[in-house]
C-alpha positions as CSV (number, residue, x, y, z in Angstrom):
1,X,155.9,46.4,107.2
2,X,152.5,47.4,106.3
3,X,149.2,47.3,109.2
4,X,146.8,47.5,106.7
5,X,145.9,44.0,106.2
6,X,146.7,42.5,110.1
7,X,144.2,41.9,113.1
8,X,145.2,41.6,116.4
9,X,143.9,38.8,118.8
10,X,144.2,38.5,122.4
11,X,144.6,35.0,123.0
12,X,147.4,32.0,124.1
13,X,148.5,28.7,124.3
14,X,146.5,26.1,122.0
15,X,144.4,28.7,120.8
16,X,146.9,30.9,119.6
17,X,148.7,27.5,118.2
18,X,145.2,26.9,116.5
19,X,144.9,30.1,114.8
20,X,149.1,29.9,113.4
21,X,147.6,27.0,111.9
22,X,144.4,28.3,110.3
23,X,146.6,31.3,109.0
24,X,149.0,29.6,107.6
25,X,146.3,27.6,105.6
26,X,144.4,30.3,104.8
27,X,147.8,32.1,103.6
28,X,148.7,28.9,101.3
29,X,145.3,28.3,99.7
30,X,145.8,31.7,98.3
31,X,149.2,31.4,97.7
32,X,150.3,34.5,99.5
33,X,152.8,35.1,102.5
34,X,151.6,35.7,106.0
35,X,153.4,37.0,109.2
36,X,152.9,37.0,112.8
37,X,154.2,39.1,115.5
38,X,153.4,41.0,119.1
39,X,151.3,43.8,119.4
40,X,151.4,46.1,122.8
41,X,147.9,44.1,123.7
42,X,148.0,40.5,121.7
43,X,149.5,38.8,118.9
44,X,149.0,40.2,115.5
45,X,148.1,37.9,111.9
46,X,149.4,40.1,108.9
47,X,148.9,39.3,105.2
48,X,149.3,40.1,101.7
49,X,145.9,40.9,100.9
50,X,142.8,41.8,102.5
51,X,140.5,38.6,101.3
52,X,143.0,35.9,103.4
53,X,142.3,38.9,106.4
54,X,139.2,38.8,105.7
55,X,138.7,34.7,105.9
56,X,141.0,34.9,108.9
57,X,139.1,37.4,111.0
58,X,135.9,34.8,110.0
59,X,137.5,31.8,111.3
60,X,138.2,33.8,114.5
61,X,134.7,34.5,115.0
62,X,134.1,30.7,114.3
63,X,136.6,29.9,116.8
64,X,135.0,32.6,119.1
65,X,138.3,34.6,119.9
66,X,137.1,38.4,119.7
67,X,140.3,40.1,116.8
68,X,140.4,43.7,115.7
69,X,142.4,45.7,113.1
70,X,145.6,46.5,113.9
């Protein structure tokens, strides 16, 4: 699977639980398919297109939980 449109976040617990959430309703109001899995450092949020990425790495700076490309 494509990298090209995933960020990688370093977080757990509720947070992390917070984000699956935000990313799964970012990845239904577009109407596009989303995927999560483990990075060597942190969980990564892939999508189908780089706006929901984009959306999703603004929510993580609303939630204050520092994400980079990956």
């Amino acid at each position: 699977m494509t990298k090209e449109n995933c960020l990688i976040v370093h977080v757990a617990g509720r947070q992390l639980d917070l984000l699956r959430g935000e990313a799964s309703r970012i990845a239904k109001d577009n109407k596009i398919d989303w995927w999560i899995d483990h990075a060597d450092v942190g969980t990564r949020f892939c999508f189908e297109d780089a706006k929901a990425k984009e959306i999703f790495a603004l929510t993580c700076d609303n939630f204050g939980v520092p994400c980079r490309d990956g």
